[in-house]
C-alpha positions in Angstrom: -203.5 106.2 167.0 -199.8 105.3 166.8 -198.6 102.3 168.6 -195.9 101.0 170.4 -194.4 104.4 171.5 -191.8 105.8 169.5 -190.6 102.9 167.5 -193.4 101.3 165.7 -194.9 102.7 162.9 -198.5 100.8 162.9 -201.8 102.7 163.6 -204.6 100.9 166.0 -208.1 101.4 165.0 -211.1 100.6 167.5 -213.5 98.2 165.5 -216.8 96.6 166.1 -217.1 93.4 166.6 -217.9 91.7 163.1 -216.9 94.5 161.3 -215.8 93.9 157.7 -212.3 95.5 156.8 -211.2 96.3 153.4 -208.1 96.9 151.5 -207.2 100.8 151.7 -205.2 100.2 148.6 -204.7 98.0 145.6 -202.2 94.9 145.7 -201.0 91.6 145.7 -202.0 89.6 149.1 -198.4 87.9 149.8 -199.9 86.1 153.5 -203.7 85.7 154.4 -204.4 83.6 157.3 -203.5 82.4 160.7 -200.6 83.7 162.6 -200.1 83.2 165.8 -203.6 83.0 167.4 -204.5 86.0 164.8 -205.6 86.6 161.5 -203.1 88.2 158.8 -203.2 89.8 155.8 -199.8 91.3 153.6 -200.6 93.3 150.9 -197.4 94.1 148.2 -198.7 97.5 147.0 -195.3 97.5 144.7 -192.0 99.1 144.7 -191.0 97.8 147.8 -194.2 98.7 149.5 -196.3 96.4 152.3 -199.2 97.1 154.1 -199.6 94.8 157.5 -202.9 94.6 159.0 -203.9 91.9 162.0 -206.3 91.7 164.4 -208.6 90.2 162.1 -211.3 87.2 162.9 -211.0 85.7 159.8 -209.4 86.7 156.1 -211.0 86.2 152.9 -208.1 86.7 149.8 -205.9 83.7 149.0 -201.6 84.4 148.6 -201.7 85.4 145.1 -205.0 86.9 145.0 -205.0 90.7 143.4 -206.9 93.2 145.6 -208.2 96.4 144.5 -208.8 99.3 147.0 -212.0 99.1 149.2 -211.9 94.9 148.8 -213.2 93.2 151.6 -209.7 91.2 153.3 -211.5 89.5 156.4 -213.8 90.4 159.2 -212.9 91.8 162.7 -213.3 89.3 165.5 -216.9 88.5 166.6 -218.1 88.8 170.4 -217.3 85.2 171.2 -213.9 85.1 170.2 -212.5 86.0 173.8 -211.0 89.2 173.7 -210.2 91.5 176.7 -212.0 95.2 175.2 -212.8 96.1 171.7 -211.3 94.5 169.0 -208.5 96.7 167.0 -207.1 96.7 163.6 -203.4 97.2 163.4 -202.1 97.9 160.2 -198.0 98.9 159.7 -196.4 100.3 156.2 -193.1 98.8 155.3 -190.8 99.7 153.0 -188.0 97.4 151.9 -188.3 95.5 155.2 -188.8 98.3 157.2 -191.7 100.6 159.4 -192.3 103.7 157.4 -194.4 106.8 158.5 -197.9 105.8 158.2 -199.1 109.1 157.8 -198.6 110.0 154.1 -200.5 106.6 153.2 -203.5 106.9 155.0 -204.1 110.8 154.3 -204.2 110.0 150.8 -206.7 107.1 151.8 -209.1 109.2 153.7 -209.7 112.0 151.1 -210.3 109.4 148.4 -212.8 108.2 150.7 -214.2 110.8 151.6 -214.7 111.8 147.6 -216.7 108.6 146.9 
């Protein structure tokens, strides 16, 4: 689902607790770690393009690491971390600085999913 009304471009997903998240596309990991009592990973996916996604327990990729698609980045929070409800991914496209439409980006990452 969108979040954040009508101004922010990220997506929520529900998670499981534990679950492992992976790169829906290939990049360069710019920031992977702690960030204000969460876990980050940025992802430069070129020409101006970032993918933002927190919420994470714990990240795996280094800054400077390469990433292909379907890479593990990290691992959702586990039960004992403290958290009010299910744990949720965000994840936000930017473009030059800003919040894009995340739609185009993860269509095209479902059906090549959905392929394999």
């Amino acid at each position: 689902r969108l979040a954040g009304g009508g101004t922010s471009k990220g997506m929520s997903f529900k998670s499981a607790y534990g679950a492992q998240v992976i790169a829906p596309y290939g990049g360069r990991v710019e920031f992977s770690g702690a960030f204000n009592n969460d876990h980050v990973v940025i992802l430069n996916t070129g020409g101006g393009y970032f993918i933002v996604l927190t919420g994470m327990g714990e990240t795996f990729p280094k800054a400077g690491t390469r990433i292909k698609a379907g890479e593990p980045l990290g691992v959702m929070p586990s039960r004992s971390a403290n958290r009010a409800g299910s744990p949720e991914l965000f994840m936000e496209f930017r473009k030059n600085r800003s919040s894009i439409n995340p739609m185009p980006w993860v269509g095209t990452a479902l059906a090549r999913s959905r392929k394999g």
